[in-house]
C-alpha positions in Angstrom: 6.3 28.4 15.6 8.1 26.1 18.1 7.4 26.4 22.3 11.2 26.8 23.8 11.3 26.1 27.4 14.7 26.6 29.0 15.6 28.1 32.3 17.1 31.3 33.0 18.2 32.7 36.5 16.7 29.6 37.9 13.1 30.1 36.6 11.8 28.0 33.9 10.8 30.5 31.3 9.1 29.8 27.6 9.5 31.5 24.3 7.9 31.3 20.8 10.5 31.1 18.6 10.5 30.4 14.6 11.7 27.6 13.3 13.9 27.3 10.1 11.0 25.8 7.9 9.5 29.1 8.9 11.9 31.2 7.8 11.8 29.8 4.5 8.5 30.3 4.5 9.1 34.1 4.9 11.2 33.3 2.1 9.1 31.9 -0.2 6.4 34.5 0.2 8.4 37.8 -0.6 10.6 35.9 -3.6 8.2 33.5 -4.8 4.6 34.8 -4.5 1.2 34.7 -2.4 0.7 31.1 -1.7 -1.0 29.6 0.6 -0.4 29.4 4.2 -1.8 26.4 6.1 -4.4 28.1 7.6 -5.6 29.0 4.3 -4.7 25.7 2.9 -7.1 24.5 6.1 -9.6 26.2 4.8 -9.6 25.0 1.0 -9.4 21.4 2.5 -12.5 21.3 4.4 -14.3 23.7 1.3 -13.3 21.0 -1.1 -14.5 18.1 0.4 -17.5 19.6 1.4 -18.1 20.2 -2.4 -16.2 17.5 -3.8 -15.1 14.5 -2.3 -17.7 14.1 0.5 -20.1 11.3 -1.0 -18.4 8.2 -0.4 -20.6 5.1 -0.6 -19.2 3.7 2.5 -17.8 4.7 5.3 -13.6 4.8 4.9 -12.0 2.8 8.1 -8.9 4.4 9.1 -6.3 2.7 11.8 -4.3 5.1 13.8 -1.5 3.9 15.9 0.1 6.5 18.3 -2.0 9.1 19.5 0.3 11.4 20.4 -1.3 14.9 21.6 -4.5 13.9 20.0 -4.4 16.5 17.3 -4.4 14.2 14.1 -7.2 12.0 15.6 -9.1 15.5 15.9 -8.7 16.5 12.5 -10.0 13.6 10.8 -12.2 13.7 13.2 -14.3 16.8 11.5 -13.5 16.2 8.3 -16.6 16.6 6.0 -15.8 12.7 4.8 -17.2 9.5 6.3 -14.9 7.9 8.3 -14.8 5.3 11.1 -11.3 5.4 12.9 -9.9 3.1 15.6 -6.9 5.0 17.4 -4.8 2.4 19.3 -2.7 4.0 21.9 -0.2 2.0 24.5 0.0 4.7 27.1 -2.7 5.5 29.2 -1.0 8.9 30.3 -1.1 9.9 27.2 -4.6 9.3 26.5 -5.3 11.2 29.6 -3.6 14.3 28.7 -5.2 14.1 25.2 -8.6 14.3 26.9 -8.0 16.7 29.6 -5.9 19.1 27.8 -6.1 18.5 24.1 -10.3 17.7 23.8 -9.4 14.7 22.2 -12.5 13.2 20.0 -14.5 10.3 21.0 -17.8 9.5 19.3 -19.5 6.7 17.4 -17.0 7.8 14.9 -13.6 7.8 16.3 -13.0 4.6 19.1 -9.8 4.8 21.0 -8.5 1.5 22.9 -5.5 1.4 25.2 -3.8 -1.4 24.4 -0.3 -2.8 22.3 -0.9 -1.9 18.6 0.8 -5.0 17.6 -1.5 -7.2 19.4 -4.5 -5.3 18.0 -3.1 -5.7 14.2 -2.7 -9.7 15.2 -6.3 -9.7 16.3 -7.8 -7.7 13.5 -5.4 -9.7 10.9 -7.5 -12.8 12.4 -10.7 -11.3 12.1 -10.1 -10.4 8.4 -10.9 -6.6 9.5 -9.6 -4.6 6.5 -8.5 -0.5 6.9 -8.5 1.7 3.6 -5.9 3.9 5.1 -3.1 2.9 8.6 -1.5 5.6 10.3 1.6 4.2 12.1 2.8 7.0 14.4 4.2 4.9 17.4 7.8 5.9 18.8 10.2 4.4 20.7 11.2 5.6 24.3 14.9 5.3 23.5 16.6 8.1 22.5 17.9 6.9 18.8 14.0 5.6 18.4 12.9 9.1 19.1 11.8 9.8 15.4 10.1 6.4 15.2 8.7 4.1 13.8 9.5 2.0 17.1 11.5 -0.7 17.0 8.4 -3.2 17.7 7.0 -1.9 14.5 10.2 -2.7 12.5 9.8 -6.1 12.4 8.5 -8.4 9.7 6.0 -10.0 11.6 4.4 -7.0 11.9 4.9 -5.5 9.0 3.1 -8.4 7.0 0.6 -7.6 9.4 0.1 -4.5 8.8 -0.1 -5.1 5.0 -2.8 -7.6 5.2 -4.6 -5.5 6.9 -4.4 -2.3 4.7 -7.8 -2.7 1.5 -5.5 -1.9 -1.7 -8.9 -1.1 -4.1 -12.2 0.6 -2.9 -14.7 -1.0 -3.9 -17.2 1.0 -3.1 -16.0 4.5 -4.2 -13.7 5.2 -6.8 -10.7 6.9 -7.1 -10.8 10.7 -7.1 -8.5 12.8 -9.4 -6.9 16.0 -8.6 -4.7 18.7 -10.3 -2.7 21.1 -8.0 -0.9 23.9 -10.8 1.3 25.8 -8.6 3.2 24.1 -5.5 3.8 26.9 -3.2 5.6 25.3 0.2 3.3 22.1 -0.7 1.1 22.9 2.4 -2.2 22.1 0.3 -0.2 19.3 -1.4 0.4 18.1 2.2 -2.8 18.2 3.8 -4.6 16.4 0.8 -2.0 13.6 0.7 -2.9 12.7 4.1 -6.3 12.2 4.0 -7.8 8.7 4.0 -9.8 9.0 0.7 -8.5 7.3 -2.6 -6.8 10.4 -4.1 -4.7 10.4 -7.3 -3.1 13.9 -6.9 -1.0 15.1 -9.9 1.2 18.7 -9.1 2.4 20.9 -11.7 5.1 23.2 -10.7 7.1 25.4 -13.4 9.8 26.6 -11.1 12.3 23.9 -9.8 13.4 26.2 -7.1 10.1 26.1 -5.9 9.6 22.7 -5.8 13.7 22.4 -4.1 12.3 24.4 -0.9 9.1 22.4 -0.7 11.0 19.1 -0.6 14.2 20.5 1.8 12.6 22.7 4.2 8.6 21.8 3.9 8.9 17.9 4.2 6.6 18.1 1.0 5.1 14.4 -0.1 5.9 12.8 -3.0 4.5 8.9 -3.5 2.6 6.4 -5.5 -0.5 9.0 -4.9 1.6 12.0 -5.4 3.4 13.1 -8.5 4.8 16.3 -9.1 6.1 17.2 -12.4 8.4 20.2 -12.8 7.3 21.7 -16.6 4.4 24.0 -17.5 1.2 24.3 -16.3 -0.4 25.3 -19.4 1.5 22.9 -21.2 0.2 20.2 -19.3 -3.2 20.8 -19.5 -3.3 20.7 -23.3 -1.7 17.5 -23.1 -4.9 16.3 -20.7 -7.5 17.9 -22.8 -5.8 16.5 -26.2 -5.7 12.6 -23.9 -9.5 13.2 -22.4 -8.1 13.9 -19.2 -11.0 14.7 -16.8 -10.3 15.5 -12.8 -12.8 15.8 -9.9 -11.2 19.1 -8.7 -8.7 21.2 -9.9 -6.5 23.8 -7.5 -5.4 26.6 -9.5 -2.7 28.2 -7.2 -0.1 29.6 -10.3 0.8 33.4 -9.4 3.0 35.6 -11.1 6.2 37.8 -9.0 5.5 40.9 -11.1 5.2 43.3 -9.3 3.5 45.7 -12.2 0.4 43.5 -12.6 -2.6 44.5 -10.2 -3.7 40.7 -9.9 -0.7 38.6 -9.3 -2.9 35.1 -8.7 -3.6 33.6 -11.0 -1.2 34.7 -13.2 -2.2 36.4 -16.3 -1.3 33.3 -18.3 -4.4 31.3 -16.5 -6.8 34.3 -17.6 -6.4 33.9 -21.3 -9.5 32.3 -22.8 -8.3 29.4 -24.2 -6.5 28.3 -21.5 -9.9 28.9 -18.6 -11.4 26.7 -21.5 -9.0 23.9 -21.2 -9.7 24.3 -17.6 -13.2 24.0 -17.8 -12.6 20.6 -20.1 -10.4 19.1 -17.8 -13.3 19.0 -14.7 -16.2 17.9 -17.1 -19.9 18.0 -15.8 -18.8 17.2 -12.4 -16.0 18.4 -11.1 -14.5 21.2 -9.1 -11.7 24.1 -10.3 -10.6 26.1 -7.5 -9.0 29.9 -8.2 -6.5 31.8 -6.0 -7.0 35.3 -6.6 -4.9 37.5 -5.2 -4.2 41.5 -6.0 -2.3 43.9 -4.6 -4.4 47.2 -5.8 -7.9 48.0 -7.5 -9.0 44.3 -5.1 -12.6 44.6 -5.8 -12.4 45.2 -9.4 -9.3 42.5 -10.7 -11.2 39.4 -8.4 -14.5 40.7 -10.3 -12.8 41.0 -14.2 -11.5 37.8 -13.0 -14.2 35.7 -11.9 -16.0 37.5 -15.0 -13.6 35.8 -17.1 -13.9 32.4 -15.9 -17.7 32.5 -15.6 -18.0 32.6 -19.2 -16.5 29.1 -19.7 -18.7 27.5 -16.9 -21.8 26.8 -15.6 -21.7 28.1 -12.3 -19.0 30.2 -9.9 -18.5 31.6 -6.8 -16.2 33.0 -4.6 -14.7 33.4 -1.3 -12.9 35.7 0.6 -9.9 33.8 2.6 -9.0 37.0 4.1 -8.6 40.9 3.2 -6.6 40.4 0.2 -7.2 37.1 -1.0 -10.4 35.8 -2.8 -11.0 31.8 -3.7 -13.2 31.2 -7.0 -14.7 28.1 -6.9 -16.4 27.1 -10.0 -18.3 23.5 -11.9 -20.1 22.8 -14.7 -22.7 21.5 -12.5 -26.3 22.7 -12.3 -26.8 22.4 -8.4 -23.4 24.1 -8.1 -23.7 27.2 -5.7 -22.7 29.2 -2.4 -25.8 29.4 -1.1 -27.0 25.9 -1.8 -23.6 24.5 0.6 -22.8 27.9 3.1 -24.5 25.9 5.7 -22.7 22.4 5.2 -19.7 24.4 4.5 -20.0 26.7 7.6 -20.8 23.8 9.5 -18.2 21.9 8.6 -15.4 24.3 9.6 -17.1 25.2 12.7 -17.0 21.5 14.0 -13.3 21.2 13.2 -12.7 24.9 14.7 -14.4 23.3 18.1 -11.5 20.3 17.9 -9.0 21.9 16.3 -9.0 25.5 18.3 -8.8 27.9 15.0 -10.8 30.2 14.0 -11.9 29.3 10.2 -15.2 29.7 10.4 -15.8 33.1 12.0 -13.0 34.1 9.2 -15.1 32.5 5.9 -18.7 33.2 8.0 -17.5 37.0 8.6 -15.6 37.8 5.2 -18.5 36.1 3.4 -21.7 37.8 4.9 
């Protein structure tokens, strides 16, 4: 949803109204199936790097320049990830309103210094300070610079300065894998493409139109991280197991539209044995396979027969409710794997980012999961 001030009768009034990407989004979900929204796709994020992708070796140093409202600062912020991020911002009215109004995040984690980003890449280029990850969100003032990057940051001077001082290969930690079957509106897709952590994310999608309304209406990320391949999931992961494929986490988000199965996610495809087996080959000892499960009628009993089913082709599985309807199965071949053994870091973790980010995802997962 969009704030829309205007005035009317000579009062300056303000409406919520939706936006087109929203409307599609209505769209997708009574023609395509029970995706994820992005408070759900919130959710998963922090769950998954709590369980998965949270023991770096060192910490990740992220640049940010252009603060804005504050709100991307605050997210990395309380991600369950060890990060060290300088936010560079040119206006100090900005920064002011990001404190006052926006709780804006300032801790031994997170510096911000008000002062020209240029200047700050020239001095860090000199100091041979190196970033895993830059974040170049600085705008222009003029109106045809509106949608940035501003003009400043168009030149090559700066540009070669901002390459030398991005780190191309972590040393330290290596490269994490990760299998998304089933795009949706590329909300998870999204969210995991912008995090600062070496991620090699590879999305299967069977349905082109699918994947046509992520990219037109969702602004969905394709890159040299991303890859999204339009063909089947099944398909694709007998290819990996036949190749020795292995992932560090697996999101299993594949539903089916009809409307005479009980259990549209996943769909019945991805409960045939073989195929959890493959599943269960692809992550290894180590890594991570997360389940959408989602049912219209009997609830209680499909997300049990379901996580029944995949049980018996790993070592340990659990799963959380998201919300009345919808269930996440998270399961691993590994022997520590286990609810109880991370509910605490887990809870922990979404409340922090609940206190930045004003939602609400822990009382949901703490309350749904007593």
């Amino acid at each position: 949803m969009v704030l829309v001030q205007r005035k009317k009768n000579g009062q300056k009034i303000a409406n919520v109204e939706a936006t087109e990407k929203e409307k599609h989004q209505t769209f997708m979900q009574k023609h395509i199936g029970p995706g994820f929204s992005w408070r759900n796709a919130l959710i998963l994020i922090v769950v998954l790097f709590t369980l998965s992708f949270a023991n770096l070796t060192r910490p990740q140093r992220v640049l940010q320049i252009g603060m804005g409202g504050g709100a991307t600062t605050n997210f990395l912020a309380n991600m369950p990830v060890n990060l060290s991020i300088d936010t560079v911002e040119i206006d100090p009215v900005l920064y002011d309103v990001a404190r006052r109004l926006f709780d804006l995040t300032e801790n031994e984690r997170v510096k911000v210094k008000i002062e020209d980003g240029a200047k700050f890449m020239e001095r860090a280029v000199s100091e041979k300070i190196i970033y895993d990850s830059i974040l170049l969100d600085a705008t222009g003032s003029d109106e045809k610079y509106r949608y940035g990057p501003a003009p400043l940051f168009s030149r090559p001077k700066v540009i070669a300065d901002l390459s030398k001082s991005i780190s191309f290969s972590n040393l330290d930690s290596r490269e994490h894998r990760v299998l998304q079957i089933g795009l949706g509106g590329g909300a998870t897709t999204n969210f995991l493409a912008t995090m600062p952590v070496e991620l090699s994310i590879d999305v299967v999608e069977l349905e082109p139109t699918v994947y046509d309304v992520a990219k037109k209406y969702f602004d969905l990320t394709e890159n040299e991280r991303v890859k999204v391949k339009i063909e089947d999931g099944v398909k694709f992961m007998e290819r990996g197991v036949n190749e020795n494929a292995q992932y560090d986490s697996i999101l299993l988000d594949a539903c089916t539209t009809d409307v005479k199965e009980a259990a549209l996610c996943p769909a019945p495809v991805f409960r045939a044995p073989e195929v959890i087996e493959n599943l269960s080959k692809l992550v290894g000892s180590t890594g991570v396979l997360s389940v959408n499960m989602f049912a219209t009628r009997d609830r209680e009993a499909q997300q049990e027969m379901i996580e029944s089913q995949y049980q018996t082709f790993f070592l340990k599985c659990f799963s959380l409710r998201f919300n009345v309807e919808q269930k996440m199965l998270f399961c691993s071949n590994r022997k520590d794997f286990s609810w109880n053994g991370r509910k605490q870091r887990i809870l922990g973790n979404l409340k922090d980012f609940d206190l930045r980010m004003r939602t609400n995802l822990h009382s949901a997962i703490s309350t749904l999961n007593e």
